[in-house]
N, C-alpha and C positions, 0 to 999 in steps of 0.2 A: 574642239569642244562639242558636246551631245547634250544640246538643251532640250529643257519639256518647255512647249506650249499648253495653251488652252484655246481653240477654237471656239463662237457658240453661235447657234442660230439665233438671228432675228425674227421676230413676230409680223412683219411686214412680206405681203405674199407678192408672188409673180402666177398670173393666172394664163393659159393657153388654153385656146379651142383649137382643133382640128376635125374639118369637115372631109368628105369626099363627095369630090364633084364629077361631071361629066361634062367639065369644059374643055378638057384638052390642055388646062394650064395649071400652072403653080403658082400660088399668090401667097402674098406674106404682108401683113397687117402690124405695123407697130407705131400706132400712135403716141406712147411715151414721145418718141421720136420721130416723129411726123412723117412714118416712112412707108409707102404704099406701094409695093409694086408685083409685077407676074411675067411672069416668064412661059412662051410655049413651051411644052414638051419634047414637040420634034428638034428644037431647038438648041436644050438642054442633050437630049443625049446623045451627041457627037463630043459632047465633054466626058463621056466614060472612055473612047477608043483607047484601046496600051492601059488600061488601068491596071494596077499590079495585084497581086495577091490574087483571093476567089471573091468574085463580086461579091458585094452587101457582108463579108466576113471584115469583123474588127481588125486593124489592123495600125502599124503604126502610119503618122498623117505622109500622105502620099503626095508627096512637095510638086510632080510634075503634073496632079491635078488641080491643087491649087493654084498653079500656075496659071494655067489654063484657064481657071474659074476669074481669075486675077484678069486676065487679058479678056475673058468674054464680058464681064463688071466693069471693066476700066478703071479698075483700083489699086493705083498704086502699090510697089514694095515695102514700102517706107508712111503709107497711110496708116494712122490711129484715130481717124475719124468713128466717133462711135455707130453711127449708123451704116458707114461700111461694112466696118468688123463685125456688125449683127447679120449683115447679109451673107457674107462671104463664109458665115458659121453656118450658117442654116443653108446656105447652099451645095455646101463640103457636108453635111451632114444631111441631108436629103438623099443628095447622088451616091452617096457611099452605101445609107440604109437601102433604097432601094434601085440599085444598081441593075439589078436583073429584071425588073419591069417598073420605071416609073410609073407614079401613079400621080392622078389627077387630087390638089389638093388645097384648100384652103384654110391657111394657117394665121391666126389670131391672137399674140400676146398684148397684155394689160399689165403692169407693173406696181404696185404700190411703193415702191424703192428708187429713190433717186438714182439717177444714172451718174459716173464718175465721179461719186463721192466715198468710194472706197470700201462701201457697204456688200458688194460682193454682187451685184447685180447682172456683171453677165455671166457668171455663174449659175445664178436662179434662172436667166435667159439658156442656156446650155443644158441646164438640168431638166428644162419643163420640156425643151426640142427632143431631145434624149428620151423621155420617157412616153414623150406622145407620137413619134415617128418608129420608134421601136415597137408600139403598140398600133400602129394603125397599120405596120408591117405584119406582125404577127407572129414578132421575132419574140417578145415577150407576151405575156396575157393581159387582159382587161380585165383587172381584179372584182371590180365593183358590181356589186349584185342589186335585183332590184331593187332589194330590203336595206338597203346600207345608201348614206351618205356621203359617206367616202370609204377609202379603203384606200392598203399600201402592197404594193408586191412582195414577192419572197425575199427572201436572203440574196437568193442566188440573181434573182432579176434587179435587185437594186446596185449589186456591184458590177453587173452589165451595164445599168442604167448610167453609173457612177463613170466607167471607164467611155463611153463615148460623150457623156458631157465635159470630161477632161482632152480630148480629142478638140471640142470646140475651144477649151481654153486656150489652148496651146494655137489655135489658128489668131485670137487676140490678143492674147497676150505673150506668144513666142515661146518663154521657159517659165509655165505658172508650177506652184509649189504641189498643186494640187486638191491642197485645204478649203479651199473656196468651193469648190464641186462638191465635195465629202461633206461638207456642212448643210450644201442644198440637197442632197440628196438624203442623208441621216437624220438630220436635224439634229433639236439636243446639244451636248456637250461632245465633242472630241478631243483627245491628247496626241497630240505632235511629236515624236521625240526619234531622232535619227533617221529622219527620212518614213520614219514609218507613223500613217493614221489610225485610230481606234480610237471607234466611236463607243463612247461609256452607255451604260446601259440603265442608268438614272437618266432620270429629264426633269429636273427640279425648274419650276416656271419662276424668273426674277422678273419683278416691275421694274421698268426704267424708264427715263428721259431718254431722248435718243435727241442730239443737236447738230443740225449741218451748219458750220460757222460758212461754207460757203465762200472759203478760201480757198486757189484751185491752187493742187501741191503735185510733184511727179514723182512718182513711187519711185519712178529707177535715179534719179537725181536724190533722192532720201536716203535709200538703200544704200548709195556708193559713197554718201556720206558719213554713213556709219561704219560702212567699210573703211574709209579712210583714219577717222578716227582710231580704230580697232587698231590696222596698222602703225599708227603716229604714236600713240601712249598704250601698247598692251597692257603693260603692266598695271594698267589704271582702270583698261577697259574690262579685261577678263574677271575682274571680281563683280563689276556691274552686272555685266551679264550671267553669269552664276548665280548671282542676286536675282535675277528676272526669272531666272530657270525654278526658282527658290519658292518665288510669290508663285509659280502656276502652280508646283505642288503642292503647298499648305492651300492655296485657293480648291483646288482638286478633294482634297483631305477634308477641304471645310463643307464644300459640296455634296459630298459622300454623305455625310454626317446630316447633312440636313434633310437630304432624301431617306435615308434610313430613320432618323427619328424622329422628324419633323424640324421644321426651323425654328428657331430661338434667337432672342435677342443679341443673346453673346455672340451666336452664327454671323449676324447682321453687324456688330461693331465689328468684328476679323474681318468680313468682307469688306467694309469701309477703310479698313485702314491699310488691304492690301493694296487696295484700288488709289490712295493717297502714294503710299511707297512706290509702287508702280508710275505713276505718273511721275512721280520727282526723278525716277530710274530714264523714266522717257526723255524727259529733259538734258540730262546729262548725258547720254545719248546723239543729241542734238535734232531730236524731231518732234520737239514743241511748235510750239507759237503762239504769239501774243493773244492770237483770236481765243484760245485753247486757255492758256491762262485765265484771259476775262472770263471761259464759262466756269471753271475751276472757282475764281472768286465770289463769283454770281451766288451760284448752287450751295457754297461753302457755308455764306453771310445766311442759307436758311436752314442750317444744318446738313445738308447734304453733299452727298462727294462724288466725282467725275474724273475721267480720265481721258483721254484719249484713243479712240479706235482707228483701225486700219495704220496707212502710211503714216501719219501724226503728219506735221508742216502745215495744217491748216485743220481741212475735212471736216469729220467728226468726231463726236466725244460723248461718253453714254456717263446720265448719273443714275446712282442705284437709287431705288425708290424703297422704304420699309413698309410692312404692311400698316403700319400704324401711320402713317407721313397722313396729314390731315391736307383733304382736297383742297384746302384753300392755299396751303402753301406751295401744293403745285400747280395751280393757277396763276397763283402771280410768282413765281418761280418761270415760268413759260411767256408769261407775259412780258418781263422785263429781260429772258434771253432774244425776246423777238422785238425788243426797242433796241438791242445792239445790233439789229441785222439780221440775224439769226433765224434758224428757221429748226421749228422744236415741233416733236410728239412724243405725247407716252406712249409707249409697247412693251413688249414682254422680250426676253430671250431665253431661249432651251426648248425652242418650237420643234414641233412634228416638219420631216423634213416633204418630202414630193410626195403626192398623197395624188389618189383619182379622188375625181367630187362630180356626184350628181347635181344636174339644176338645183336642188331644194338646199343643198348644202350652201351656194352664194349667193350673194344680198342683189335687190334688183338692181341695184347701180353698178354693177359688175356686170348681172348678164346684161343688162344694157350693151353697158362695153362692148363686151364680147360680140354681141348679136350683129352690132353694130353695120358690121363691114363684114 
């Protein structure tokens, strides 16, 4: 079977500095994750010797230098520690971009995106590495002019962008689909369908809830379960899933429609009730959960509807917001998903994907951040 998805970006950024130093070292700053560390130079490049291909050239990942990076880290095969697999990205991607003369540099990410909650965050982590190592190379350009507060690369630089932040996926997550890079780098809406992505060329902004129920679920444990089901009852599962294929395309058709002539009420109950069908699709499935349920009834009891994102089994789960939805019901809508535990913010999704931004474009608790270290 050759289903469509729908991909969309979140509203919640991942922000990177890179400096150049003349210390002689490489340092990498990731407070999300309490991770601080540098590395000398001389030190790092005896981890190129035998490297395949033409140095600093894309290429596919080069398993006997990860190796190597692997034994010089002391990180395990078999690790899934998140602030490993942040290092060991950014370290494979360093040495790969600038193979032919390391450079002295200090590297700063800030997250607005929970980490491991399925939100796509080392992705945005991969995507912002990708685009600020590739520019501080000089393998792409630095779009942003004095006169602008931000700005995006070409065409052509953004799917360069795209294929070496898939490079870092594949270092943590082994065989990622890809989707999750293509989101952080386009932004917006994408369609899924046989392996192949395209990014739609409407960016229609939806309000939402976004809720971390803050159950911990394992995608590949989820996955193999749906696999097994699939196997166990075809006959039962193949129409579900052609149903799922079903909601992305009228969801798609209904999006169209609303970027083209603006949104409408009637827009807004279709989308409510795919995201209802959808969800009951998820269930049957078998990557609900109870936690996911409660937010389902929560949101429900105020008129509003939710579904589940990512791996489903716990994670998270976004309700649509209408432009009419009055503040006070999503006040204490927020306030009673965060007396179950829950941890909730309104955002947007059908965001601009990797953007350059000058200082005046981010708020000062940011470049705080940033400054920081």
């Amino acid at each position: 079977m050759k289903l469509v998805a729908l991909a969309v970006s979140l509203n919640l950024r991942t922000y990177l500095r890179l400096q150049s130093t003349s210390s002689g070292e490489v340092r990498i700053n990731l407070p999300n994750i309490d991770t601080f560390l540098s590395w000398e130079i001389t030190a790092l490049q005896p981890l190129l010797a035998g490297c395949k291909a033409e140095q600093g050239a894309l290429k596919e990942l080069d398993a006997d230098l990860l190796k190597r990076l692997r034994e010089f880290t002391g990180i395990s095969d078999d690790s899934t520690d998140t602030r490993s697999m942040a290092v060991l990205a950014f370290l494979y991607m360093y040495l790969a971009v600038f193979a032919d003369s390391l450079a002295s540099i200090t590297l700063s990410v800030w997250s607005e995106l929970p980490t491991g909650a399925g939100l796509g965050s080392s992705a945005a982590y991969n995507v912002c590495l990708s685009a600020a190592l590739l520019s501080a190379k000089g393998t792409i350009s630095s779009p942003l002019t004095p006169q602008q507060e931000s700005a995006r690369w070409s065409k052509e630089e953004m799917e360069l962008i795209n294929r070496w932040a898939f490079m870092g996926e594949k270092i943590i997550h082994g065989n990622p689909s890809g989707v999750d890079n293509a989101v952080g780098t386009w932004g917006g809406f994408l369609r899924y369908h046989a392996g192949n992505i395209t990014p739609l060329s409407w960016v229609p902004i939806l309000r939402i809830l976004l809720t971390n129920t803050k159950v911990p679920r394992s995608t590949k444990v989820l996955v193999s379960g749906v696999k097994d089901k699939i196997n166990k009852f075809p006959s039962v599962m193949k129409p579900v899933l052609e149903s799922v294929s079903a909601v992305s395309c009228t969801c798609e058709q209904t999006l169209t429609e609303m970027a083209a002539q603006g949104p409408s009420a009637e827009h807004y109950d279709i989308l409510e009730e795919l995201i209802d069908i959808n969800q009951h699709h998820l269930n049957v499935m078998g990557v609900g959960h109870s936690s996911l349920d409660t937010l389902c009834r929560v949101t429900l009891a105020k008129g509003l509807h939710s579904k589940l994102t990512g791996a489903g089994g716990g994670g998270c789960g976004i309700t649509l917001l209408r432009p009419e939805t009055d503040t006070s019901v999503i006040q204490s809508t927020v306030e009673e998903l965060k007396a179950c535990g829950f941890d909730c913010w309104e955002t947007s999704i059908g965001a601009p994907g990797i953007q350059q931004h000058s200082s005046a474009a981010l708020s000062h608790d940011i470049l705080k951040i940033l400054n920081s270290y």
